[in-house]
C-alpha positions as CSV (number, residue, x, y, z in Angstrom):
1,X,-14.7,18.7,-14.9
2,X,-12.0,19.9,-12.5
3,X,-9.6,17.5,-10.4
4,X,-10.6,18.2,-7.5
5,X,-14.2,17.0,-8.4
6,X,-13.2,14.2,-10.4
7,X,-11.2,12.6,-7.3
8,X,-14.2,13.4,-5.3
9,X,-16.5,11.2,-7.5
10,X,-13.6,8.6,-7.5
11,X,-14.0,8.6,-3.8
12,X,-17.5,8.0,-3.6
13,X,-17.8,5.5,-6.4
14,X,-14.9,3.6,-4.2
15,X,-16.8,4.1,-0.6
16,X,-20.2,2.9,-2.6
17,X,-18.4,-0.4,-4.3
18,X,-17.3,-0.8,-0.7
19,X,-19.8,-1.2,0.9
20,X,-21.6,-3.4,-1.5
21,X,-19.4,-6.2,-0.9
22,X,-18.8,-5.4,2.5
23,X,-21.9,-7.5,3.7
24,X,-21.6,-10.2,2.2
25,X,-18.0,-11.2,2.0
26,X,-17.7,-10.3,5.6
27,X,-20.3,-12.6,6.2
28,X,-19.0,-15.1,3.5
29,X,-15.2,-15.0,6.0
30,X,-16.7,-15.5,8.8
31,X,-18.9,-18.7,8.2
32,X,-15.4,-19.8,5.9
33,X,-13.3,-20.0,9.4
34,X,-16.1,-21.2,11.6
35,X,-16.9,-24.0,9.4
36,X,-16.4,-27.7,10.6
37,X,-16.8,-28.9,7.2
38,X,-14.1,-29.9,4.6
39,X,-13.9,-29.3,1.0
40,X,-12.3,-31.8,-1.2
41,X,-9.2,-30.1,-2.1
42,X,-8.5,-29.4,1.5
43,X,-8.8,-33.1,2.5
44,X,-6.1,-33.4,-0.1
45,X,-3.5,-30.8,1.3
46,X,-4.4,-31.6,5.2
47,X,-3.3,-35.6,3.4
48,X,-0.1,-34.3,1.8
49,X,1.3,-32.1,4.7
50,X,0.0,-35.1,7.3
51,X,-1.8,-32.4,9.2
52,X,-5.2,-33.2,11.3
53,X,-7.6,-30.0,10.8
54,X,-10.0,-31.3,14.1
55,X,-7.4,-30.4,16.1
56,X,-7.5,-27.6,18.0
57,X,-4.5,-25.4,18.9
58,X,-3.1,-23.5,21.8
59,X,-1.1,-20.7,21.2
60,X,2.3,-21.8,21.4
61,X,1.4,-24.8,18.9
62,X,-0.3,-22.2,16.9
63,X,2.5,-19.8,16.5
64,X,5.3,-22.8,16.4
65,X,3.0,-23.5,12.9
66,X,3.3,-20.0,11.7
67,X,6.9,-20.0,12.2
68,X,7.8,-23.2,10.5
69,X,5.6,-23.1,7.6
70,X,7.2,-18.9,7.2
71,X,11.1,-20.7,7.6
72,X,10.4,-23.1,5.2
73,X,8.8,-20.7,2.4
74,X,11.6,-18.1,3.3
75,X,14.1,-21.4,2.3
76,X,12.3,-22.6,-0.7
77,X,12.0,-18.8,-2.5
78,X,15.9,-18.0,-1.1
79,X,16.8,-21.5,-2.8
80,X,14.5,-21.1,-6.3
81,X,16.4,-17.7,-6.8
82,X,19.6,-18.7,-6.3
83,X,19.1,-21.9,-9.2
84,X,17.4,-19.3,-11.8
85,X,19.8,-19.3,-14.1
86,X,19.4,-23.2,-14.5
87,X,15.6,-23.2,-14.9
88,X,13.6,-23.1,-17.6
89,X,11.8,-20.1,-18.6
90,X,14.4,-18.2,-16.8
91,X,14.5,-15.7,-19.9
92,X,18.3,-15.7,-19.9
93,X,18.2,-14.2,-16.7
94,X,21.3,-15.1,-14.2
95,X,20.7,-16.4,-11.2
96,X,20.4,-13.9,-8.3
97,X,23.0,-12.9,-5.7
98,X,22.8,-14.2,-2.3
99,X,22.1,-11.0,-0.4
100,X,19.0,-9.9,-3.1
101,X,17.4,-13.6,-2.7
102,X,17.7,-13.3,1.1
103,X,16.1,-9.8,1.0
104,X,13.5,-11.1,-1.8
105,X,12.9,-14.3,-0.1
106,X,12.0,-12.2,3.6
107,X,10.0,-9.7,1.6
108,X,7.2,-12.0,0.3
109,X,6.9,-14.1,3.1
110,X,6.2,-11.4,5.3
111,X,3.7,-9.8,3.3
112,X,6.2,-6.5,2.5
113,X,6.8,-7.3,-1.4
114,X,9.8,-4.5,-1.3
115,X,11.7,-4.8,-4.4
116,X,15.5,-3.8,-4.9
117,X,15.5,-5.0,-8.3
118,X,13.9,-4.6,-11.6
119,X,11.4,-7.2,-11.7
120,X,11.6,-7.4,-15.6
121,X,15.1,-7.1,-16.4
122,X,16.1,-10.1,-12.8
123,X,13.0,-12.4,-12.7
124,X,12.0,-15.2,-14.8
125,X,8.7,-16.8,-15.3
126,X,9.0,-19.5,-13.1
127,X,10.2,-17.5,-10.2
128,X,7.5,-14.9,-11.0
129,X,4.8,-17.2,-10.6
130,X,6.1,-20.2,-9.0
131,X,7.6,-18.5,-6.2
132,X,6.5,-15.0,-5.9
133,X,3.3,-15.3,-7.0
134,X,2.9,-18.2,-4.6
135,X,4.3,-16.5,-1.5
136,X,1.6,-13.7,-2.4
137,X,-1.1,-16.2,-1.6
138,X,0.3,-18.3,1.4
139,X,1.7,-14.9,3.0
140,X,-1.4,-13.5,3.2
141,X,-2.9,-16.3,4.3
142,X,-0.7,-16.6,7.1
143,X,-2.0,-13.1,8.3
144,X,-5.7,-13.9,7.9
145,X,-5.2,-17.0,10.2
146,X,-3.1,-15.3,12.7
147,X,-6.5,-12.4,13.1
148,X,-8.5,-15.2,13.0
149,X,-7.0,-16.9,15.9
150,X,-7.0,-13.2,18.2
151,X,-10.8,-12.9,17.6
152,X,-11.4,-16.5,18.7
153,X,-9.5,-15.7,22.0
154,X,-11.9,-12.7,22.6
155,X,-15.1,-14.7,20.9
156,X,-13.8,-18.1,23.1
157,X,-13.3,-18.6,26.7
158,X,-12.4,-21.1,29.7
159,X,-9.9,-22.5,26.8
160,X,-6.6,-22.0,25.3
161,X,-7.4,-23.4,22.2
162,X,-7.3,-20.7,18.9
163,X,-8.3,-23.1,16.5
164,X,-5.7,-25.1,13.8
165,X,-3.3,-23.5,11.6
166,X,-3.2,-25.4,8.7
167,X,-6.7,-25.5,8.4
168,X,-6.8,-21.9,9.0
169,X,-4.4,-21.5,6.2
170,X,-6.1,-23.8,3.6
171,X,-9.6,-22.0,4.0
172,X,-7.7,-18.4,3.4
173,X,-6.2,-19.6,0.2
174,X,-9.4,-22.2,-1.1
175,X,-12.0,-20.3,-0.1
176,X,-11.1,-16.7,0.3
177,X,-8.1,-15.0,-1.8
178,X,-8.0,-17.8,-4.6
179,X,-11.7,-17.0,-5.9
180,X,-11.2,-13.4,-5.6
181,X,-7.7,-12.9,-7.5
182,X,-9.4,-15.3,-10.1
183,X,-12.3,-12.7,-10.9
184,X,-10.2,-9.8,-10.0
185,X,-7.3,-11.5,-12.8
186,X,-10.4,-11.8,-15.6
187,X,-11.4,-8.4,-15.3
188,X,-7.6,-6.9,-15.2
189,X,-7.1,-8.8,-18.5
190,X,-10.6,-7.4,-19.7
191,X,-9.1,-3.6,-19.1
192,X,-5.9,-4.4,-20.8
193,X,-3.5,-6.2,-17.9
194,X,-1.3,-8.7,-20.3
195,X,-1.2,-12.2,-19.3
196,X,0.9,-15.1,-21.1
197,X,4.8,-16.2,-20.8
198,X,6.0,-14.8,-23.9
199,X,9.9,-14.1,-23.8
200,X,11.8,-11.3,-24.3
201,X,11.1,-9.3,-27.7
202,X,11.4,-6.0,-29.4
203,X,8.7,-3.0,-29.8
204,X,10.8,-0.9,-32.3
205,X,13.1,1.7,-32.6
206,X,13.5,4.7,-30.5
207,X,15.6,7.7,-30.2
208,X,17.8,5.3,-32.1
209,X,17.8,2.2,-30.2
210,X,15.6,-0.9,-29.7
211,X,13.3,-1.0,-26.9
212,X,12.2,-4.5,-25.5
213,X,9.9,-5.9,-23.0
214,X,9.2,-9.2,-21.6
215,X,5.7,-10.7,-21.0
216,X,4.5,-12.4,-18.6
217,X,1.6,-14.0,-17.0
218,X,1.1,-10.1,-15.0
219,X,-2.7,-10.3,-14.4
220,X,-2.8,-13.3,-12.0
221,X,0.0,-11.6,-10.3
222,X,-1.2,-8.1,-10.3
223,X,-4.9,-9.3,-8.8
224,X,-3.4,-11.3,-5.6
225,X,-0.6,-8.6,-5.2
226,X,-3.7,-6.2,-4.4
227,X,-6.4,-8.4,-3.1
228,X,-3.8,-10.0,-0.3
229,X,-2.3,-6.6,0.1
230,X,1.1,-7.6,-0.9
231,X,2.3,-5.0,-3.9
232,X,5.5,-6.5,-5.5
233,X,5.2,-5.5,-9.0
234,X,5.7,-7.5,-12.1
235,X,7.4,-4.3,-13.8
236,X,9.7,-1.9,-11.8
237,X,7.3,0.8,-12.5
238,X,4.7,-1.3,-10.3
239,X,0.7,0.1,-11.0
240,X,1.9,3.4,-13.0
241,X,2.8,0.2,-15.6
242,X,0.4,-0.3,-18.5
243,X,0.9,-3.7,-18.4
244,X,-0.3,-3.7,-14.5
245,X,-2.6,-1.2,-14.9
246,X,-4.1,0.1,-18.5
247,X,-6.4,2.8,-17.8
248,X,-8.6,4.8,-15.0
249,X,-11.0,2.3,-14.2
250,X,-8.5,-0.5,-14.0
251,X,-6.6,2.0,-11.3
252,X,-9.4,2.4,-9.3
253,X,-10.6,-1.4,-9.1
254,X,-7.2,-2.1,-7.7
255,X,-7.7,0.2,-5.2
256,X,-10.5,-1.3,-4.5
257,X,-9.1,-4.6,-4.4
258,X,-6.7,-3.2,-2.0
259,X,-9.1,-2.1,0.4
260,X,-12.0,-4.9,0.0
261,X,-10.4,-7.9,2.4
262,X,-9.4,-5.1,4.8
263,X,-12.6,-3.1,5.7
264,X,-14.5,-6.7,5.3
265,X,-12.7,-8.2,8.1
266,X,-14.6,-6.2,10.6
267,X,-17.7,-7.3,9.6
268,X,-16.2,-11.0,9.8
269,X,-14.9,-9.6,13.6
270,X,-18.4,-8.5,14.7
271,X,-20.2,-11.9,13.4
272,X,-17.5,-14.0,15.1
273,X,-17.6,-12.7,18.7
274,X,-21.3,-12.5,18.9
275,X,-21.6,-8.4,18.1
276,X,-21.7,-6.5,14.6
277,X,-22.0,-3.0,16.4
278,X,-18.5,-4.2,17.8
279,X,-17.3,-4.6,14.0
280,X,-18.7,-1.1,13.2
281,X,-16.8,0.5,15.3
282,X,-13.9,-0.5,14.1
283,X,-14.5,-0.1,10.7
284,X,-15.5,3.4,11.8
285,X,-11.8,4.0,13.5
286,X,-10.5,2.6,10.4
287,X,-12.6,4.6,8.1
288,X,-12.4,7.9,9.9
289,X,-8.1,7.6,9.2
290,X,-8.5,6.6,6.1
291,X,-10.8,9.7,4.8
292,X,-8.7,12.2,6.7
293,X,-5.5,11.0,5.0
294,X,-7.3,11.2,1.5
295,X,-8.2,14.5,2.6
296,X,-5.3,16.2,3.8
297,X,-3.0,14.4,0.6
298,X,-5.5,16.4,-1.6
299,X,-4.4,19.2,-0.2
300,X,-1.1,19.0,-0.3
301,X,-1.0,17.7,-3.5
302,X,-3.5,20.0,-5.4
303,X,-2.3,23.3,-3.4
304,X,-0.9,25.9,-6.3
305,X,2.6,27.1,-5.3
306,X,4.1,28.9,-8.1
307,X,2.9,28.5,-11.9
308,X,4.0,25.6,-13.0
309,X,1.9,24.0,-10.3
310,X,-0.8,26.4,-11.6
311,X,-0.7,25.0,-15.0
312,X,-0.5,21.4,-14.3
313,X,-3.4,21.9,-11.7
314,X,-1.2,20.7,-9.1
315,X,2.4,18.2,-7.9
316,X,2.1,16.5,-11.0
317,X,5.7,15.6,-11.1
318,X,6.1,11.5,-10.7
319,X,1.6,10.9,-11.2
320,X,0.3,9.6,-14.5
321,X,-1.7,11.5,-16.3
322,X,-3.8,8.9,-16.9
323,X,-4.7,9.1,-13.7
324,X,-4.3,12.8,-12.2
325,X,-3.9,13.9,-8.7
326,X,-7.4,12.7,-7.4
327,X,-6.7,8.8,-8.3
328,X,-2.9,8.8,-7.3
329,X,-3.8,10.6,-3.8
330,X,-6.5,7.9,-3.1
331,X,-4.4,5.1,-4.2
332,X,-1.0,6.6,-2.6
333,X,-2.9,6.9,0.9
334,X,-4.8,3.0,0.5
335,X,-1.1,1.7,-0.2
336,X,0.5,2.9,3.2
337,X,-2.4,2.3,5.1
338,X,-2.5,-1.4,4.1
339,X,0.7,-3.4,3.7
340,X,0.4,-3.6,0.1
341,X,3.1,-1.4,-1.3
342,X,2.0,-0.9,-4.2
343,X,2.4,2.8,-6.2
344,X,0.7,4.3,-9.3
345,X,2.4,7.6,-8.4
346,X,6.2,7.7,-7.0
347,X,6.0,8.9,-3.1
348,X,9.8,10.9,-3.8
349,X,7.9,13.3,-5.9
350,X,5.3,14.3,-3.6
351,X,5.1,17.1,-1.8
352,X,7.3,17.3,1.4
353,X,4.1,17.3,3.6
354,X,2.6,14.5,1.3
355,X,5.4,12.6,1.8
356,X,5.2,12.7,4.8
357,X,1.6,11.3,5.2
358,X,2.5,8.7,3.7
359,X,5.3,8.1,6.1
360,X,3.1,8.8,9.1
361,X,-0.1,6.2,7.2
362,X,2.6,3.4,7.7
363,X,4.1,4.2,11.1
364,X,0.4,4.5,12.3
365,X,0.7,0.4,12.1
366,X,-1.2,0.4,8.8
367,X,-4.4,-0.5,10.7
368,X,-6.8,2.1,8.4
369,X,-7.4,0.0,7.1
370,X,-4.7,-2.4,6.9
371,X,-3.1,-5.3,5.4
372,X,-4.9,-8.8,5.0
373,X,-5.1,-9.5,9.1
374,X,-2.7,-7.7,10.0
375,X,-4.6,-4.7,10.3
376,X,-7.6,-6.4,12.2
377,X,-5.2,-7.8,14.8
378,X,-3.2,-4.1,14.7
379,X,-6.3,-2.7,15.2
380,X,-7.7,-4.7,18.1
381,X,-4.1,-4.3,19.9
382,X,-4.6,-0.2,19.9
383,X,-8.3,-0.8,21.3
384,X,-7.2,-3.0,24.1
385,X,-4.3,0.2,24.0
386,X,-7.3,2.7,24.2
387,X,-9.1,0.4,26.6
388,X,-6.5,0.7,29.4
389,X,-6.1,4.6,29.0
390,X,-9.9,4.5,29.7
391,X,-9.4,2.5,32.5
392,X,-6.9,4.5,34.5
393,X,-9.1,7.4,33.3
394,X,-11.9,6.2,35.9
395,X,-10.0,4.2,38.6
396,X,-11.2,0.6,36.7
397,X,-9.9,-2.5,35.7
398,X,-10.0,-1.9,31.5
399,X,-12.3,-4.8,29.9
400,X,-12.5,-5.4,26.2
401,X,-15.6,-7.6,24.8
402,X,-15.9,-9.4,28.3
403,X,-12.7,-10.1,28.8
404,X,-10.2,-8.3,31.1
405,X,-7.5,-6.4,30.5
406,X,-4.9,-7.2,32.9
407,X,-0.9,-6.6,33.7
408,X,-0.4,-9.6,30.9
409,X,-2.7,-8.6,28.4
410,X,-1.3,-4.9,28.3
411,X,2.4,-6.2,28.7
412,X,1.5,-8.0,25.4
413,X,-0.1,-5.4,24.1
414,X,2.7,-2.9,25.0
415,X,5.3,-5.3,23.3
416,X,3.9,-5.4,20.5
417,X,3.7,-1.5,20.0
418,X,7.1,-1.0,20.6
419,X,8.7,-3.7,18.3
420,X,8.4,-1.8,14.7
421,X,9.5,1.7,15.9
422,X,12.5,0.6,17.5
423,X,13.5,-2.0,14.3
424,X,12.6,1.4,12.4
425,X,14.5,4.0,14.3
426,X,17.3,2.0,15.2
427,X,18.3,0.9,11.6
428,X,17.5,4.4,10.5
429,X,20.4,6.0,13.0
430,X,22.8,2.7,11.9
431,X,22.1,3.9,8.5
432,X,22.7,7.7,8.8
433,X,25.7,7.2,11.2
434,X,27.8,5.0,8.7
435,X,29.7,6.2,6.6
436,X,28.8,3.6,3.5
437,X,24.4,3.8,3.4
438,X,24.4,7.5,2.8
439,X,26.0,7.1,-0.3
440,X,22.7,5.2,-1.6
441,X,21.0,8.3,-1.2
442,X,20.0,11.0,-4.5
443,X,18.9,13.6,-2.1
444,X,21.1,15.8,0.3
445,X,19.2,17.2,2.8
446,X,15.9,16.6,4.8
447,X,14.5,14.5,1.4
448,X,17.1,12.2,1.7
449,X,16.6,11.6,5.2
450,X,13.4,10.8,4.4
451,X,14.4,8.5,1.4
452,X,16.4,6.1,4.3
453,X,13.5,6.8,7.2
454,X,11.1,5.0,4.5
455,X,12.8,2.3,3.5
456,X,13.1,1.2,7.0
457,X,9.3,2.2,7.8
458,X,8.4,0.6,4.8
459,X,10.4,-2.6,5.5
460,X,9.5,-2.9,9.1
461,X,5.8,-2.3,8.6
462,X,5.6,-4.8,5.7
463,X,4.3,-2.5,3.3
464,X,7.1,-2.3,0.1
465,X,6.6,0.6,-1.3
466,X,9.7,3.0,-1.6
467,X,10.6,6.5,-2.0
468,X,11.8,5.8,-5.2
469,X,15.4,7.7,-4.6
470,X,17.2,5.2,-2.6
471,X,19.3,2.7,-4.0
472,X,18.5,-0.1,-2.1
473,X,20.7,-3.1,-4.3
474,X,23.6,-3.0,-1.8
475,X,24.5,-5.8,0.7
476,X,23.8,-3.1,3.7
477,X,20.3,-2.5,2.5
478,X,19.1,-5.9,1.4
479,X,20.3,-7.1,4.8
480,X,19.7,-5.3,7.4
481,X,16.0,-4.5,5.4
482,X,15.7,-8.3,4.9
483,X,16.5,-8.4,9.1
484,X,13.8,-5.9,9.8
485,X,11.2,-7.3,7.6
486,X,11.4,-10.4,9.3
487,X,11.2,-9.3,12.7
488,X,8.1,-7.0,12.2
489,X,6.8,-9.5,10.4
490,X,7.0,-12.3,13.2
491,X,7.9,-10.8,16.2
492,X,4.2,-9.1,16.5
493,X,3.0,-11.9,15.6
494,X,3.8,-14.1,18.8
495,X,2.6,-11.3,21.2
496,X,-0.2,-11.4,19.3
497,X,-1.1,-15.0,19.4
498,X,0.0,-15.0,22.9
499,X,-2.4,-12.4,23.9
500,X,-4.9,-14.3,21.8
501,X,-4.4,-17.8,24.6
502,X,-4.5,-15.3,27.5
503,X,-7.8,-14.1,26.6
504,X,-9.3,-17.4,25.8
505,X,-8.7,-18.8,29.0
506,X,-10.8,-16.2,30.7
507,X,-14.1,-16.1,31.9
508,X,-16.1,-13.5,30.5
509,X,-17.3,-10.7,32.8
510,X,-20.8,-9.5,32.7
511,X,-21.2,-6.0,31.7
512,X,-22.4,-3.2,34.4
513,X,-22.9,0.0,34.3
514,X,-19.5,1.0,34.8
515,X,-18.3,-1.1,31.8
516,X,-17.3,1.3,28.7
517,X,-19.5,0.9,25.7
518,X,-16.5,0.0,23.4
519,X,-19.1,0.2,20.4
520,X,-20.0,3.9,20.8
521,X,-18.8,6.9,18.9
522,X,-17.2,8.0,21.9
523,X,-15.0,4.8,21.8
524,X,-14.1,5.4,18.0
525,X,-13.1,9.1,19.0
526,X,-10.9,7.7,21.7
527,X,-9.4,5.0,19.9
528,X,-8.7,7.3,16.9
529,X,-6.8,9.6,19.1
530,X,-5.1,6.8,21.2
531,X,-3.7,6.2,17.7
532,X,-2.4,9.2,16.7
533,X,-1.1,10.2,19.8
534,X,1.0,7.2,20.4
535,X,2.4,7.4,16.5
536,X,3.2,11.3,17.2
537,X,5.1,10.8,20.2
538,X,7.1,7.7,18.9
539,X,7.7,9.2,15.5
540,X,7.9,13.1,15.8
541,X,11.5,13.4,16.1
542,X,12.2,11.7,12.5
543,X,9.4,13.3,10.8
544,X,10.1,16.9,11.9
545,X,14.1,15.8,10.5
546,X,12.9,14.9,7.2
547,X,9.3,15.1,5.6
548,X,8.2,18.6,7.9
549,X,11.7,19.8,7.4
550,X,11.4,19.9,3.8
551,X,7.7,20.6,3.9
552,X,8.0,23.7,5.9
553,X,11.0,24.8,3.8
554,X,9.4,24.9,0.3
């Protein structure tokens, strides 16, 4: 069977497995957050934290939830590093230095997961799974409620209320990504994923030397790190590990675990404000992206420049064998289009062009389909975006699922578009205009411009992954990352919710003839282009300095 054929099937097997569940557990979300009902062990937490789940929220109560419960969890992780080396099951490890806690602490609470360490030679058990683990659940939770909020302010109106927080946030982790990482953890272990909290201890001899490896409890880690979109690694080698992921089919179920909470969510969208063919068309949009970036990384990857690439059938520098071209271009493009961040392949050794998609899948917003809420509330920002541009098209005042689009809504909307570029391009020109950063760089040249442009795209979008060339363990880089992790983490986050209280306390407007059918092809064509339009005028310069510089040039 050829590659190329053999990524095909992959594909389709994926899209099939997708849409099996995507029925259901959309469904299963959606009655989950509309739910007036209480399970036990929620009555418990809403008791401990002294939190009353019947009430109802307006925005800025909403948001001043989100924040506080983030500073706090940033806190407690920063703190639980920093006292490592006094814990027990610490492995012998030291404790960690304040400027990698600070970056470690910002990147799991905000969903990124970057790494500038090697995850088994720095992190203990305890902060493994009492802390990072953790975060990989309540971060995640944090963006489901924040989506579901924004689709009650379009489902809801004459109110400002976007429902509660913490009760939003207890359902996400009970009743949504704790079930799921539990099946997803028993069949990792069933492939081969290791999970226990064995210490450090020796394999044999090689080239003359020991080799030793730690365990770890890696399966429960691995399955919410993918089914929460999150992607911090127990192993510095991430999902090309053994240990994370054993063999072919494992590789693919993480991709599909990736991708399954994502795609669903639209489904949960459509059922929530009263319209599935509204939820199709956005699982459309994000559908449409995501193919064409599968595509197009097939081609660059599998194109025959010379023969060595003839031989290996392809850029098989930095891809497992186990898992060819075919697998590591699905999984590559899944990553950056979700915040998850994490790799089975290494990005620096793909092809300039193919590095550059997936530089341009995560300055797209990683809404294709994104991370876990994020990339529904991304999403629905760029069609209240495409919405407008219809609007001045025809001389109309833009409407969205009954609700207007007025000089607010798109100021919001606008606002929240422009915050990750300018964290990206402005600490990407800090960074090359120093003298100090560019000595973190292994590449000269357009690659290593690309190698700084991703760590900032990377950390701004919350995704995590990393070109794999920069060292990123100085006080420069875990700070000013840390810095823009936060902010495009947060900052979105309160135009969004803000946006979410303006719409609520509209009246709906009856449809008329002159009201754009926002769950038509047409509307999917425009939105796609809306997308990549706005991304290619925002992000040209930088990509044609690095990624089409280099691609052009080999």
């Amino acid at each position: 069977m050829s590659p190329v054929l053999a990524g095909v099937l992959q594909l389709l097997a994926l899209i099939a497995a997708l849409a099996l569940a995507y029925r259901p557990l959309g469904d299963y979300m959606a009655r989950a957050y509309s739910s007036d009902r209480h399970l036990r062990v929620e009555k418990w937490i809403y008791k401990g934290i002294g939190a009353d789940p019947n009430t109802d929220m307006r925005w800025p109560a909403y948001l001043r939830g989100v924040l506080a419960f983030s500073a706090v969890s940033v806190l407690f992780l920063y703190l639980l590093q920093r006292v490592q080396g006094s814990l027990p099951g610490s492995l012998g490890f030291s404790s960690i230095d304040p400027d990698q806690a600070f970056n470690t602490a910002a990147s799991f609470v905000s969903n990124t997961n970057w790494q500038s360490y090697y995850g088994e030679q720095a992190m203990g058990h305890v902060v493994q799974t009492g802390g990072l683990t953790v975060q990989n659940f309540l971060s995640a939770a944090v963006g489901l409620a924040v989506a579901v909020a924004l689709v009650r302010g379009f489902a809801r109106s004459r109110t400002g209320e976007l429902g509660n927080f913490w009760a939003d946030m207890a359902r996400g982790v009970i009743r949504i990504l704790l079930p799921l990482s539990v099946i997803a953890a028993i069949v990792l272990v069933a492939c081969g994923a290791i999970q226990n909290f064995c210490g450090i201890h020796s394999v044999g001899r090689f080239m003359g030397g020991s080799q030793e490896w730690n365990g770890g409890a890696v399966a429960s880690q691995e399955a919410i790190k993918e089914v929460g979109t999150n992607g911090g690694g127990y192993f510095n080698a991430n999902s090309a590990h053994p240990f994370e992921n054993p063999n072919a089919f494992s590789n693919l179920f993480e991709i599909f675990l990736i991708l399954l909470i994502p795609f669903a969510l639209t489904r949960t969208f459509g059922r929530m404000v009263g319209s599935l063919r509204q939820g199709y068309a956005i699982l459309a949009t994000m559908a449409t992206i995501w193919v064409g970036f599968i595509c197009l990384m097939w081609w660059t990857e599998f194109a025959h420049h010379g023969p060595a690439f003839e031989i290996a059938g392809g850029a098989m520098e930095g891809k497992e064998t186990r898992f060819g071209i075919g697998a590591s271009s699905i999984f590559s493009v899944s990553t950056t289009l979700t915040s998850t961040g994490a790799v089975d392949s290494f990005h620096s050794s793909n092809t300039g062009l193919g590095g550059g998609l997936n530089l341009l899948g995560m300055q797209l917003g990683e809404i294709a389909p994104g991370g876990v809420g994020s990339g529904l509330y991304g999403m629905l920002i760029m069609a209240i975006i495409a919405v407008f541009i219809a609007g001045l098209m025809v001389g109309r005042t833009p409407e969205y699922l009954g609700k207007k689009i007025g000089t607010r809504e798109i100021k919001f909307a606008a606002c929240y578009i422009l915050i990750t570029p300018a964290l990206v391009l402005i600490f990407t020109a800090a960074a090359m205009a120093l003298p100090t950063p560019g000595n973190s760089m292994t590449n000269p040249g357009a690659h290593g411009f690309s190698e700084i442009l991703y760590a900032y795209t990377s950390g701004a979008n919350n995704n995590g992954s990393a070109f794999a060339g920069l060292n990123a363990d100085t006080q420069w880089f875990n700070t000013t990352i840390g810095i823009a992790m936060l902010f495009g983490r947060f900052l979105p986050m309160v135009f969004v919710l803000a946006l979410a209280g303006s719409l609520a306390e509209q009246q709906p407007v009856p449809a008329t003839v002159g009201t754009l059918r926002t769950e038509k092809p047409l509307f999917t064509g425009l939105l796609v282009g809306a997308i990549l339009i706005i991304t290619g005028l925002t992000y040209f310069p930088a990509l044609a300095l690095g990624p089409l510089a280099e691609g052009l040039a080999s």
